[in-house]
Backbone as a printed PyTorch tensor [residue, N CA C, xyz], in Angstrom:
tensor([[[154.2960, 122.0200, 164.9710],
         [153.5030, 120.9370, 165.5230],
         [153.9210, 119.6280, 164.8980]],

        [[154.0240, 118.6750, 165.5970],
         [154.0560, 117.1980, 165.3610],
         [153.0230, 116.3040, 165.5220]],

        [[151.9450, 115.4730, 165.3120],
         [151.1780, 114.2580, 165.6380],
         [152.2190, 113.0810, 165.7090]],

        [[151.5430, 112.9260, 166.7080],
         [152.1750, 111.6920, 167.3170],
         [153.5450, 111.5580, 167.8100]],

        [[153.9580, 112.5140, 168.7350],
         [155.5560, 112.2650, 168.8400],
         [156.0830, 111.2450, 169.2920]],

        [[157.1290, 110.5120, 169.4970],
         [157.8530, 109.5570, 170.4150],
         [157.4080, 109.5150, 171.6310]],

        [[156.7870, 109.0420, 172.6900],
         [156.4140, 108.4290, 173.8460],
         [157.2490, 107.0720, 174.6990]],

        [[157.3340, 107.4360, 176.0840],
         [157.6680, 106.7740, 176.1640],
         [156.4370, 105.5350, 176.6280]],

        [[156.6230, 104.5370, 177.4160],
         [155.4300, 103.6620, 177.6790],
         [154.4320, 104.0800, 178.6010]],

        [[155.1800, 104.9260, 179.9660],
         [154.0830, 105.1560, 180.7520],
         [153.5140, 106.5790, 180.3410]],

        [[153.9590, 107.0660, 179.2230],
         [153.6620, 108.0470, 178.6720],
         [154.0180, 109.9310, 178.6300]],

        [[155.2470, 109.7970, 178.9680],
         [155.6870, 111.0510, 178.8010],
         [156.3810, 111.1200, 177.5880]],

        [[156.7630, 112.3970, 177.2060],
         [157.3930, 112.4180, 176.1200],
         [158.8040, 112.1820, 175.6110]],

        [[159.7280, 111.6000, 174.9800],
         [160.7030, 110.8920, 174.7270],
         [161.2790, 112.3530, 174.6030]],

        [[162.7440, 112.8800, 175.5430],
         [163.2400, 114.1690, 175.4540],
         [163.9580, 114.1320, 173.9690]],

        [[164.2710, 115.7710, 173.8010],
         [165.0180, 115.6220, 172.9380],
         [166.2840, 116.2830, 173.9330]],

        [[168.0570, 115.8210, 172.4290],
         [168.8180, 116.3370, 173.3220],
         [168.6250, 118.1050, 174.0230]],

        [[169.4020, 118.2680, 175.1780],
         [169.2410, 119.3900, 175.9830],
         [167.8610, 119.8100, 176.4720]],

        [[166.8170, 119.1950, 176.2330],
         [165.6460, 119.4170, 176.8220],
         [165.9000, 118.6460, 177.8710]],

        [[164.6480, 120.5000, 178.5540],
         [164.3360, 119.5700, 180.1460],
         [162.7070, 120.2350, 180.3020]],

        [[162.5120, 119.3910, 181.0700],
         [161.0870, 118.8790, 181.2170],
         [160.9350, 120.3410, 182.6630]],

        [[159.6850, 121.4370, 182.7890],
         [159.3880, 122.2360, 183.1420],
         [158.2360, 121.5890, 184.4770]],

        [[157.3220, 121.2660, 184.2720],
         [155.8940, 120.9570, 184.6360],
         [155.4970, 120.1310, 183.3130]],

        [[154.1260, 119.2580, 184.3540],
         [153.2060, 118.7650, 183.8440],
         [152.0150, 118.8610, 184.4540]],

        [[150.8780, 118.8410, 183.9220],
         [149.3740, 118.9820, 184.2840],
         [148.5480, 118.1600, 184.0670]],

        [[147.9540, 117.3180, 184.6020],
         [146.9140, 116.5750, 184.4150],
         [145.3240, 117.1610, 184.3320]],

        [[144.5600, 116.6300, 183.8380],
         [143.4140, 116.8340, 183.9350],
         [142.7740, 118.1300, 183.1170]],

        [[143.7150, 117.8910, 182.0550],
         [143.3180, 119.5820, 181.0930],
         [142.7590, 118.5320, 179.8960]],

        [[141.4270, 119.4430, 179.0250],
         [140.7010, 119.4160, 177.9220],
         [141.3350, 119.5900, 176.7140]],

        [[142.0260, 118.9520, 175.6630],
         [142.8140, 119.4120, 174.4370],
         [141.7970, 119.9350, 173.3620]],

        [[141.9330, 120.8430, 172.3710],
         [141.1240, 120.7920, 171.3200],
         [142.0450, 121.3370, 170.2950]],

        [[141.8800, 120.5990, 168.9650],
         [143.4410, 121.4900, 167.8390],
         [142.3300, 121.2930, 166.4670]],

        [[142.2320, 122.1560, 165.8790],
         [141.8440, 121.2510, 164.4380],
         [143.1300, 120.9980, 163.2760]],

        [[142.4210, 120.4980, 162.2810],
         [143.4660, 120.1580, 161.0520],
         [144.2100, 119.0470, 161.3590]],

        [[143.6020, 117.9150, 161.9590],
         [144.5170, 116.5340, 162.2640],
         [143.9030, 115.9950, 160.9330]],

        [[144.5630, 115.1180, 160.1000],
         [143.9840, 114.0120, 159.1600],
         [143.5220, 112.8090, 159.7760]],

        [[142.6440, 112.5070, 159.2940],
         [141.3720, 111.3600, 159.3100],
         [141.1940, 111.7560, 160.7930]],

        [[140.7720, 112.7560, 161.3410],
         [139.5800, 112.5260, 162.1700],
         [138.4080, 113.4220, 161.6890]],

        [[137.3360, 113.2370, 162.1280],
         [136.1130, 113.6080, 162.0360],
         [136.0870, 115.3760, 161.8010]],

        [[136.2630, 115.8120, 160.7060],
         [135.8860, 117.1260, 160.2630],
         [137.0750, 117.9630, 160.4890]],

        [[138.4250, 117.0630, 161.0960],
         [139.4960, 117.3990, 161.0770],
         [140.0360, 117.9620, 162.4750]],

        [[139.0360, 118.0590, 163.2600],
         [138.7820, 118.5800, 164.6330],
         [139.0970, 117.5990, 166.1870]],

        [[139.9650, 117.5490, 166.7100],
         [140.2630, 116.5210, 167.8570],
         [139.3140, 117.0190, 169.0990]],

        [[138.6330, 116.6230, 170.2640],
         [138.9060, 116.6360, 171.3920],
         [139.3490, 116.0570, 172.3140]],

        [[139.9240, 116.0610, 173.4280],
         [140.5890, 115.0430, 174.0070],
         [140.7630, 115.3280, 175.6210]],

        [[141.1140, 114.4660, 176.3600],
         [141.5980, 114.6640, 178.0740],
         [142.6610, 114.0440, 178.4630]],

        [[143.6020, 114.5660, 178.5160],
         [144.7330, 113.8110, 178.7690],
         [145.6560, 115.0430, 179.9300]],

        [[146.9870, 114.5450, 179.6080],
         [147.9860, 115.6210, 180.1570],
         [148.8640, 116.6900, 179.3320]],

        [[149.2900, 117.9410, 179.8970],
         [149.9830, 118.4620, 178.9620],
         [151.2190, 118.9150, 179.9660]],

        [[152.4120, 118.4370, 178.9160],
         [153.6470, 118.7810, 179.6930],
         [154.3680, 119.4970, 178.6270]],

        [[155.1860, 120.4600, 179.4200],
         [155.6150, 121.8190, 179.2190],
         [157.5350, 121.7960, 179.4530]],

        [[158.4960, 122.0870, 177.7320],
         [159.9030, 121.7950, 178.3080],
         [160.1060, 123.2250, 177.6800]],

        [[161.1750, 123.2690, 177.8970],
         [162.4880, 124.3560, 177.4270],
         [161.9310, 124.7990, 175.4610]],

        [[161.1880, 123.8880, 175.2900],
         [161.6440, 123.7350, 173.6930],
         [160.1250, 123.3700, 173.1300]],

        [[158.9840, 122.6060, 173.5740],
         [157.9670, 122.3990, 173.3760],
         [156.7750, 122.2740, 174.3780]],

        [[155.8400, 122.1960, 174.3680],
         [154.1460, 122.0880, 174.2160],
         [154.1140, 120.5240, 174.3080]],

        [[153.9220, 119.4100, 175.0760],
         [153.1210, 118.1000, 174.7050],
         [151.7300, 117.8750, 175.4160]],

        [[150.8010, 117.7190, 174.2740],
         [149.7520, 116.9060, 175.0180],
         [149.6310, 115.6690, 174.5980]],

        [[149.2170, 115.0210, 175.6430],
         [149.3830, 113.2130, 175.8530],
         [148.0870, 113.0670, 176.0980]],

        [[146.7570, 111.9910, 175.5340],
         [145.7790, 111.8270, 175.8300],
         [145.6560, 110.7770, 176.6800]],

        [[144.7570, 110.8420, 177.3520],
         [144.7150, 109.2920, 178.1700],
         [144.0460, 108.4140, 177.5740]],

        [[143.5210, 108.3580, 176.4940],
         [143.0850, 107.3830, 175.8520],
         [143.0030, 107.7940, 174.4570]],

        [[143.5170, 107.0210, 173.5380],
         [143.4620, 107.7410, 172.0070],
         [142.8760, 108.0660, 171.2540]],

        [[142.3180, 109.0150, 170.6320],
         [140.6900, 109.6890, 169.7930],
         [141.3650, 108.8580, 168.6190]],

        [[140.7460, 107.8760, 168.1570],
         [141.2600, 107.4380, 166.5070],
         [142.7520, 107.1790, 166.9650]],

        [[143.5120, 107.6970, 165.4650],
         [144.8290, 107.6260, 165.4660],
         [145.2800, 108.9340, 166.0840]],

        [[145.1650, 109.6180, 166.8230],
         [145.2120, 110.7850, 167.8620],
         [145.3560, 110.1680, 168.9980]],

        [[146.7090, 110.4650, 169.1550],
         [147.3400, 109.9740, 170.6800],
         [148.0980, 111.0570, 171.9380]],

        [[148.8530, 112.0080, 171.1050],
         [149.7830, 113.0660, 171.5140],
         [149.8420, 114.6040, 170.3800]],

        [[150.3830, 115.2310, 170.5700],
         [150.6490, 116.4020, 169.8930],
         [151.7630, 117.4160, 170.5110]],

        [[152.6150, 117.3070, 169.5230],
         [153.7600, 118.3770, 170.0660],
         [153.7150, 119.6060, 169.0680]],

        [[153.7100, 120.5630, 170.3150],
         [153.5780, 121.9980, 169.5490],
         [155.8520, 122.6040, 170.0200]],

        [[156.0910, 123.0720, 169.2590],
         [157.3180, 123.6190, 169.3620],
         [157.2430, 124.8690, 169.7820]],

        [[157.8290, 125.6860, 170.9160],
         [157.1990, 126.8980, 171.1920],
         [157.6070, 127.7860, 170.7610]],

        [[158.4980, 127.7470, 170.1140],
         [158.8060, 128.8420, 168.4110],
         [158.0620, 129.1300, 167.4040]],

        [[157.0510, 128.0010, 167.4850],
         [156.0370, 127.9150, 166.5740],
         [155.0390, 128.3080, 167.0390]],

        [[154.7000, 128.5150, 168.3220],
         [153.3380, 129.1990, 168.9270],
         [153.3310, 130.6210, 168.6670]],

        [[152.1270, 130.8290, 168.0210],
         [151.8090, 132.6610, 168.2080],
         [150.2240, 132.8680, 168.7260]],

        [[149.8100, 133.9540, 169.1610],
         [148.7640, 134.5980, 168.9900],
         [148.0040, 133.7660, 170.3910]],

        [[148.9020, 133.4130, 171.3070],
         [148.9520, 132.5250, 172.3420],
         [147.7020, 133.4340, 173.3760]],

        [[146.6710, 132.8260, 174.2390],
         [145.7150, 133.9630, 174.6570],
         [145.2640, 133.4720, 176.3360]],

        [[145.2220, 134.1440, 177.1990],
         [144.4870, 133.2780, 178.1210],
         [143.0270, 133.7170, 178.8000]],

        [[141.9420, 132.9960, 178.5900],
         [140.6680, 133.5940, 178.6010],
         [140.0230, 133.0860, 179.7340]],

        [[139.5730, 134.1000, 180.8220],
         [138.3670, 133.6080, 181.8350],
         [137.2570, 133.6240, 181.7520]],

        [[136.4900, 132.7230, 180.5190],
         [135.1690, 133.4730, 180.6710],
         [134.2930, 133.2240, 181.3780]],

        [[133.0600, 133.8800, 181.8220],
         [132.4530, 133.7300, 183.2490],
         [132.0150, 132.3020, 183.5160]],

        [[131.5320, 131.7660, 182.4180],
         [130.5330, 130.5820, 182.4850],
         [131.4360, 129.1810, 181.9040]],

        [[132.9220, 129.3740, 181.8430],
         [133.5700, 127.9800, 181.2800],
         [134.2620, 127.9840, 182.1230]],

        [[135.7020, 127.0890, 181.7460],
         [136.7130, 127.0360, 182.3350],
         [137.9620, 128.1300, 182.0340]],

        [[138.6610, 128.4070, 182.7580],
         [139.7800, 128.8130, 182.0250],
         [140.5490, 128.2310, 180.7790]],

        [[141.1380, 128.7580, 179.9940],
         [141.4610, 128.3270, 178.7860],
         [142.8750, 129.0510, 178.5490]],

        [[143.4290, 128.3010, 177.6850],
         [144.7950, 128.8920, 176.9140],
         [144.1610, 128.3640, 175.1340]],

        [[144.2110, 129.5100, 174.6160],
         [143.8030, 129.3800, 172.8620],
         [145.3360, 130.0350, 172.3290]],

        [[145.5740, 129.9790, 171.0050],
         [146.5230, 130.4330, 170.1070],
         [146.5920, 129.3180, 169.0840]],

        [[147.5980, 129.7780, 168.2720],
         [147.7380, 128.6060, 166.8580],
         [149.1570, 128.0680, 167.2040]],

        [[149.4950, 127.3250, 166.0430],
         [151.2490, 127.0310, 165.8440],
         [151.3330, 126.3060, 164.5790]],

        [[152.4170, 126.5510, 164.2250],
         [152.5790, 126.0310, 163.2040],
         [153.3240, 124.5870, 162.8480]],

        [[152.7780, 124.0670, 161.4570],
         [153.4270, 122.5360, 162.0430],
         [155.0870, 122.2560, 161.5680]],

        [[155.7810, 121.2800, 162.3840],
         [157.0700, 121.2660, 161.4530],
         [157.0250, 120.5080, 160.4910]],

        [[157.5950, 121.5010, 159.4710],
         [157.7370, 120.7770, 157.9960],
         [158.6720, 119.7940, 157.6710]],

        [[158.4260, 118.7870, 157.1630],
         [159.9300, 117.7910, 156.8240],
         [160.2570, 118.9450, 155.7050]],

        [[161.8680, 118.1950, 155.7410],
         [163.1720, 118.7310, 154.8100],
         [162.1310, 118.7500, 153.5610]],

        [[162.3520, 117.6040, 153.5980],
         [161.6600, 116.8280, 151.5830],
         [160.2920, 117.6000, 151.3610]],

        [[159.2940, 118.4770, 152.0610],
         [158.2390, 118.6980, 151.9750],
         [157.5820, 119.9730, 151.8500]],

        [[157.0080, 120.4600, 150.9960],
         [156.7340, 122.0430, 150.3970],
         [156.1460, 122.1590, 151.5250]],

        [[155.8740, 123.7380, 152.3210],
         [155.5930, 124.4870, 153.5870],
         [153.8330, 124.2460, 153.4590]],

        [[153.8170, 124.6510, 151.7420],
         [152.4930, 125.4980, 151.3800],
         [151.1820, 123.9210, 151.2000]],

        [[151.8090, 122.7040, 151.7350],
         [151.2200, 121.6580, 151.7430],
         [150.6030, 121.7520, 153.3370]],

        [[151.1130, 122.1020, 154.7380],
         [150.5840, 121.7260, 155.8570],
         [150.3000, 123.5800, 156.2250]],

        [[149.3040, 123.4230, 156.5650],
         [148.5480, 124.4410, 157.4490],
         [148.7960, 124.9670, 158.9490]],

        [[148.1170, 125.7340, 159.3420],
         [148.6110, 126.4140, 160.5050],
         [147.1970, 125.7510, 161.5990]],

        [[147.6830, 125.2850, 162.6400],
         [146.5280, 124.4460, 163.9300],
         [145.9010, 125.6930, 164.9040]],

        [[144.8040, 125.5910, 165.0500],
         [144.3390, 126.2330, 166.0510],
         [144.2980, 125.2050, 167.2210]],

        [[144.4420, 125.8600, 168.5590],
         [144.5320, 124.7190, 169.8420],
         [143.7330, 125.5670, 170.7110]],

        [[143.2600, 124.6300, 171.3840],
         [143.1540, 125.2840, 173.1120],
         [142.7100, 124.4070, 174.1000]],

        [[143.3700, 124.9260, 175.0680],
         [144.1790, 123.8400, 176.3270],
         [143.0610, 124.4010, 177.5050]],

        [[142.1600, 123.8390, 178.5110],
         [141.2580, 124.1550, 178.9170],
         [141.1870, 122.8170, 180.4310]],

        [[141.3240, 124.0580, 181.4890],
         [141.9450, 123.7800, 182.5820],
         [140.2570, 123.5500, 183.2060]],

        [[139.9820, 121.9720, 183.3900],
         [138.9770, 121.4340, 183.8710],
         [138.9940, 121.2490, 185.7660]],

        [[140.2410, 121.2630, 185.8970],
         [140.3520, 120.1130, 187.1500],
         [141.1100, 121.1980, 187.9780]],

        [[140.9270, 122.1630, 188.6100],
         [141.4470, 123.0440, 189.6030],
         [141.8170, 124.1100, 189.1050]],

        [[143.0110, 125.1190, 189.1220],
         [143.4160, 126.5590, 188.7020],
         [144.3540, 125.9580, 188.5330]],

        [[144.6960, 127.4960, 187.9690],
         [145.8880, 127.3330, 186.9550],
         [146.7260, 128.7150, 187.0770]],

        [[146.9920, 128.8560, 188.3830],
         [147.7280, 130.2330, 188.9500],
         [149.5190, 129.6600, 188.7310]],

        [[149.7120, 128.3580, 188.8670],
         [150.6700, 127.9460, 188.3570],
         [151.4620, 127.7550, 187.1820]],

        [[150.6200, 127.3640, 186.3650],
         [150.9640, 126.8410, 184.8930],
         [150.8100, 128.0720, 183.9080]],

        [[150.2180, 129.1500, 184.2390],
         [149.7420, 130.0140, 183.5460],
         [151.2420, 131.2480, 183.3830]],

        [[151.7670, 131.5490, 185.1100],
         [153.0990, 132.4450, 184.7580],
         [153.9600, 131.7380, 184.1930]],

        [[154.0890, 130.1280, 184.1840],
         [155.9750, 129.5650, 184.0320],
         [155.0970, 129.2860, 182.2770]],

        [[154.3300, 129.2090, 181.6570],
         [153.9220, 128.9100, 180.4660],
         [154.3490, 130.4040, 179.3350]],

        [[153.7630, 131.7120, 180.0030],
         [154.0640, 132.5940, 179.6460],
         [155.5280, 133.2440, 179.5070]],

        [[155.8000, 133.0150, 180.5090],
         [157.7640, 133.3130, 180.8200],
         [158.4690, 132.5710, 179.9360]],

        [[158.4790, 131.2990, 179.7470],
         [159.0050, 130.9000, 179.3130],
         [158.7760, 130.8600, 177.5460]],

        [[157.4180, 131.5350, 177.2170],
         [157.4230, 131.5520, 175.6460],
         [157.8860, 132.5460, 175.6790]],

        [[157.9430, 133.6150, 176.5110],
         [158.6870, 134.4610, 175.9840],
         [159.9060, 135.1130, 176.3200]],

        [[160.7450, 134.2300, 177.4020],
         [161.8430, 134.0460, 177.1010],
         [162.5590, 133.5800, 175.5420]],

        [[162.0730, 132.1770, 174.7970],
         [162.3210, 131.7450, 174.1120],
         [162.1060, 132.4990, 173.2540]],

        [[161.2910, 133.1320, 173.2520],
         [161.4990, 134.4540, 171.7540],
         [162.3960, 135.4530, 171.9140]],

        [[162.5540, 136.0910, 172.8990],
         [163.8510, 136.7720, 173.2610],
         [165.0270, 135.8480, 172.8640]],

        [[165.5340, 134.6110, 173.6440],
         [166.5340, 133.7090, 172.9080],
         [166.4930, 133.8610, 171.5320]],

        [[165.2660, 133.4970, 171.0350],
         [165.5130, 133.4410, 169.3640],
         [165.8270, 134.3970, 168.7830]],

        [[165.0740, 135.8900, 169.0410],
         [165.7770, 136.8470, 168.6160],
         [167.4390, 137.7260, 168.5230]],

        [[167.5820, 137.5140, 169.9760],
         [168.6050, 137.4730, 169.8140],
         [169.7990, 136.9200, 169.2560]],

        [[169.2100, 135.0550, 168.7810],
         [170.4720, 134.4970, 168.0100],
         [170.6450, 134.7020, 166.4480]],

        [[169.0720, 135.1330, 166.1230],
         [168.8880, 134.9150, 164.7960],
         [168.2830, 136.1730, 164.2360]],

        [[168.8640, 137.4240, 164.1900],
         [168.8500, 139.2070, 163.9850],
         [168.6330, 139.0460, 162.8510]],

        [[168.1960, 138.5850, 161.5850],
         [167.6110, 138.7280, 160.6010],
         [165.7470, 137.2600, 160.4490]],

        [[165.6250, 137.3820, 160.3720],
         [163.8150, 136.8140, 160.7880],
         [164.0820, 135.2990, 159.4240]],

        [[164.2060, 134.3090, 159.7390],
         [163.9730, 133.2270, 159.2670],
         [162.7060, 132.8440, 159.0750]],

        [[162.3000, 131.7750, 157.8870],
         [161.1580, 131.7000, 157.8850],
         [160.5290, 130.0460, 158.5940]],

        [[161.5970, 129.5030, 158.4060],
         [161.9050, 128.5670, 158.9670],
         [163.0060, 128.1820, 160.0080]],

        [[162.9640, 128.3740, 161.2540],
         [163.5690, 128.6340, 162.3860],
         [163.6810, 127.2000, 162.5450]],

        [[165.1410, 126.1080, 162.7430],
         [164.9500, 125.1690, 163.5480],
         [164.3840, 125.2290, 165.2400]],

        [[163.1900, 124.7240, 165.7340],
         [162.1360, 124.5370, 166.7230],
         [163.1790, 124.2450, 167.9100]],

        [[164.0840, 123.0820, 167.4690],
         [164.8690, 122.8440, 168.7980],
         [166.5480, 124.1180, 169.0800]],

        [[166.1650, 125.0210, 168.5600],
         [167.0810, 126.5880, 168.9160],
         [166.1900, 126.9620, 170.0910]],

        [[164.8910, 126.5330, 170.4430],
         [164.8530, 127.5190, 171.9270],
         [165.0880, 126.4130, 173.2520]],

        [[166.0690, 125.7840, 173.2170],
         [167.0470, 125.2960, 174.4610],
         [167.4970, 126.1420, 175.3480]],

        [[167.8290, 127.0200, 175.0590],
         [168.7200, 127.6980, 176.1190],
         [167.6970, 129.1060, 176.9410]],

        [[166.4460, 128.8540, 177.3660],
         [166.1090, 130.1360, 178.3330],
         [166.3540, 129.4490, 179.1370]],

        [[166.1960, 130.4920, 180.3810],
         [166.9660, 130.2380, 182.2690],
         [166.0090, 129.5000, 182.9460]],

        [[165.4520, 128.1260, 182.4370],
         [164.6070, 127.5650, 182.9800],
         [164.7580, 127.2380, 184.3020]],

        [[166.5190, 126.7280, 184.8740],
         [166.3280, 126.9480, 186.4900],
         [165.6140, 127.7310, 187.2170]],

        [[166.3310, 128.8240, 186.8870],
         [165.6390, 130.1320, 187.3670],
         [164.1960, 130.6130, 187.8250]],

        [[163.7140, 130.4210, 186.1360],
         [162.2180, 130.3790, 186.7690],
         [161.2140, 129.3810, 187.2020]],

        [[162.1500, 128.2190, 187.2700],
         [161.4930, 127.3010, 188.0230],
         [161.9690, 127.7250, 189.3580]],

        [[162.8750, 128.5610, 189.9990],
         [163.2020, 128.2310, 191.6020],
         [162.3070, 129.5310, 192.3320]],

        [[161.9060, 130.6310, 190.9390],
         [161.4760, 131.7270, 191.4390],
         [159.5570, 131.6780, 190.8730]],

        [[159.2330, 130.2510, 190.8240],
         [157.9210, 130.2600, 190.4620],
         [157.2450, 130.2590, 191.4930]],

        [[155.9000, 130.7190, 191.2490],
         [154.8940, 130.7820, 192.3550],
         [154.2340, 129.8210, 192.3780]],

        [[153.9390, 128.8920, 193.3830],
         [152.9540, 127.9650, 193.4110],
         [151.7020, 127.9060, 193.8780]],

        [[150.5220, 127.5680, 193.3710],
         [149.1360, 127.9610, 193.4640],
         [148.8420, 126.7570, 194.1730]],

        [[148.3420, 126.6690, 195.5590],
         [147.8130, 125.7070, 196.2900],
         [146.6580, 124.3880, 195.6430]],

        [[145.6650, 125.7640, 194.7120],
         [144.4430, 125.3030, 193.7810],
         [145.0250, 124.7040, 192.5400]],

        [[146.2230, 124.5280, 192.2250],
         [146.4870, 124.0690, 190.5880],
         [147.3470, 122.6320, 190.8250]],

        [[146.6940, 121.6040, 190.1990],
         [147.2640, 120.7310, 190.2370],
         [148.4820, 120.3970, 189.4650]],

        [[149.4140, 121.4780, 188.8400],
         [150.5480, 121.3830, 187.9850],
         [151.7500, 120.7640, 188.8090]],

        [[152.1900, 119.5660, 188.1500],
         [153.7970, 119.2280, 189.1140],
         [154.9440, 120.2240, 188.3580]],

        [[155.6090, 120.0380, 189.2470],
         [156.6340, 121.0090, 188.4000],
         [157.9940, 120.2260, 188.8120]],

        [[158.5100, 120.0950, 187.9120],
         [159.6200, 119.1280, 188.1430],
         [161.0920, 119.8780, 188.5730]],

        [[161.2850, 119.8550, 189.9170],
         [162.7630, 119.9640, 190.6260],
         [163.6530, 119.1240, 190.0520]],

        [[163.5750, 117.8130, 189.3110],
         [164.7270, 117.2800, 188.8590],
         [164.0960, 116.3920, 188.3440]],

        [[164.8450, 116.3650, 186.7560],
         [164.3830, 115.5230, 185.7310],
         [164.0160, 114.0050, 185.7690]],

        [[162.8330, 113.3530, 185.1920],
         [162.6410, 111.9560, 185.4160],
         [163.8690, 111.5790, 184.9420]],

        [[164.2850, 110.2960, 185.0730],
         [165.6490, 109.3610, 185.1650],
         [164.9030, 108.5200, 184.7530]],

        [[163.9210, 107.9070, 184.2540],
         [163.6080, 106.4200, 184.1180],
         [163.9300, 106.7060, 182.6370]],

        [[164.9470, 105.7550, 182.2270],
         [165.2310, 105.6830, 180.4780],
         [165.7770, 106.9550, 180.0840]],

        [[166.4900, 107.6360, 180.5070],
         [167.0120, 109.0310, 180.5260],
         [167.7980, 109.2150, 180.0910]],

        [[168.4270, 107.8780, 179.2210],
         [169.2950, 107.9410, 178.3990],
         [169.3330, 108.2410, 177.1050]],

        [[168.0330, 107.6760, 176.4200],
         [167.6560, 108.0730, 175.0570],
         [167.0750, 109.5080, 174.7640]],

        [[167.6190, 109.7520, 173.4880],
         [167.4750, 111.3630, 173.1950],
         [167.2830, 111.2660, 171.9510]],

        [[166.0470, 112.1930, 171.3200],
         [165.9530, 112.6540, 170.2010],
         [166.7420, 113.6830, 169.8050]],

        [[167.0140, 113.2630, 168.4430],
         [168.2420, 114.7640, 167.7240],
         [167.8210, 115.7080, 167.1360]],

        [[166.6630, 114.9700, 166.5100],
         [165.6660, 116.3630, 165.2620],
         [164.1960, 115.7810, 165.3530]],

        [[163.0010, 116.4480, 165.1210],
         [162.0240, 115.8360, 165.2230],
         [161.6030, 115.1570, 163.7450]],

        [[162.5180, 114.8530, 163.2480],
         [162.0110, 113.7840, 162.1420],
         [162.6030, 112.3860, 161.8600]],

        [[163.4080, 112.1040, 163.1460],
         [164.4920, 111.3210, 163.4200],
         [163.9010, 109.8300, 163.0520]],

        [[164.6040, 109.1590, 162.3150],
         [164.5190, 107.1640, 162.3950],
         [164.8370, 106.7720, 163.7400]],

        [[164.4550, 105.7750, 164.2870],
         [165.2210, 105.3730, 165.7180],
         [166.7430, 104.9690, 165.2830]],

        [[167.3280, 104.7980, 164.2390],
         [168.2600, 104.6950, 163.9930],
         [169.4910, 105.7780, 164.5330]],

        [[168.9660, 107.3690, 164.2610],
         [169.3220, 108.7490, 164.3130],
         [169.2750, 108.8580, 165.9700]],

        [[168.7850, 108.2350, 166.4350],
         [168.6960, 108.6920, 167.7670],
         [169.9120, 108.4020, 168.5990]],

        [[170.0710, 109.4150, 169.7550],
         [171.0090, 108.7220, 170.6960],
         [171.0580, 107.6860, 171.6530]],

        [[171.5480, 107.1990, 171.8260],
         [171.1970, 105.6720, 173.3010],
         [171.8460, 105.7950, 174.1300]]])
């Protein structure tokens, strides 16, 4: 996990290199705890959450405090759940873990609980290409990395067949998820290299 990632102005998330952007969803409920300086450490929020090759972003539409965005890495997601219960909304719960800087002991940042809570129509869409694709990316990872790291660089799950299951996804009439046939182009030039990058480090 990251607070606060790179944004761009109208507010999607600043790619990194070889990422591509899956879907996005509007109108979903965020909740994570363990943010610093907010209120008991606990966020809620309404914004959008968009979904790449490589991460998790939620984007708020208006900022709780210094709580604006949150990137989860989906290497870092476990224990990922999806719950109907009779009397709420649908929900996606699980944890992730946050990325550690180089310079910075592990045993200093904690592990986030989240859950993503589908207010504004179904979610017959977002729910198979969300699942497929985490676990594609664990298949990728396993396969590149046959002895278990404890620290996995986040941007190694690039490469699942995201064409693919974007051309063979099902689309739910009721779910307001876009799903992107071809990548935004506005500013599509700039690329993040690592998520701890100076704008200096970056590409242009």
């Amino acid at each position: 996990m990251a607070l606060n990632p790179q944004l761009f102005p109208h507010g999607m998330p600043v790619p990194f290199v070889n990422e591509l952007f899956v879907l996005s969803r509007d109108g979903v409920e965020f909740e994570v705890d363990k943010i610093p300086g907010s209120q008991g450490g606990r966020v809620k929020a309404k914004g959008t959450i968009y979904l790449s090759n490589i991460r998790m972003v939620f984007v708020a539409s208006k900022p709780v405090g210094n709580f604006m965005a949150f990137d989860m890495p989906l290497l870092y997601v476990h224990g990922e759940k999806f719950n109907q219960p009779i009397f709420f909304c649908n929900n996606i719960s699980g944890f992730v873990e946050p990325v550690v800087p180089d310079d910075q002991h592990r045993a200093l940042y904690s592990t986030h609980s989240f859950k993503i809570l589908f207010k504004e129509g179904g979610c017959g869409t977002f729910i198979p290409l969300f699942f497929n694709l985490i676990s594609s990316v664990r298949q990728y990872n396993q396969h590149l990395n046959s002895t278990p790291q404890p620290r996995v660089d986040p941007l190694q799950a690039a490469q699942p067949p995201v064409d693919e299951m974007m051309r063979h996804a099902y689309v739910d009439p009721n779910d307001p998820t876009r799903i992107f046939l071809q990548q935004p182009t506005s500013e599509s030039q700039l690329r993040r290299r690592n998520y701890h990058s100076n704008s200096s480090e970056n590409a242009i």
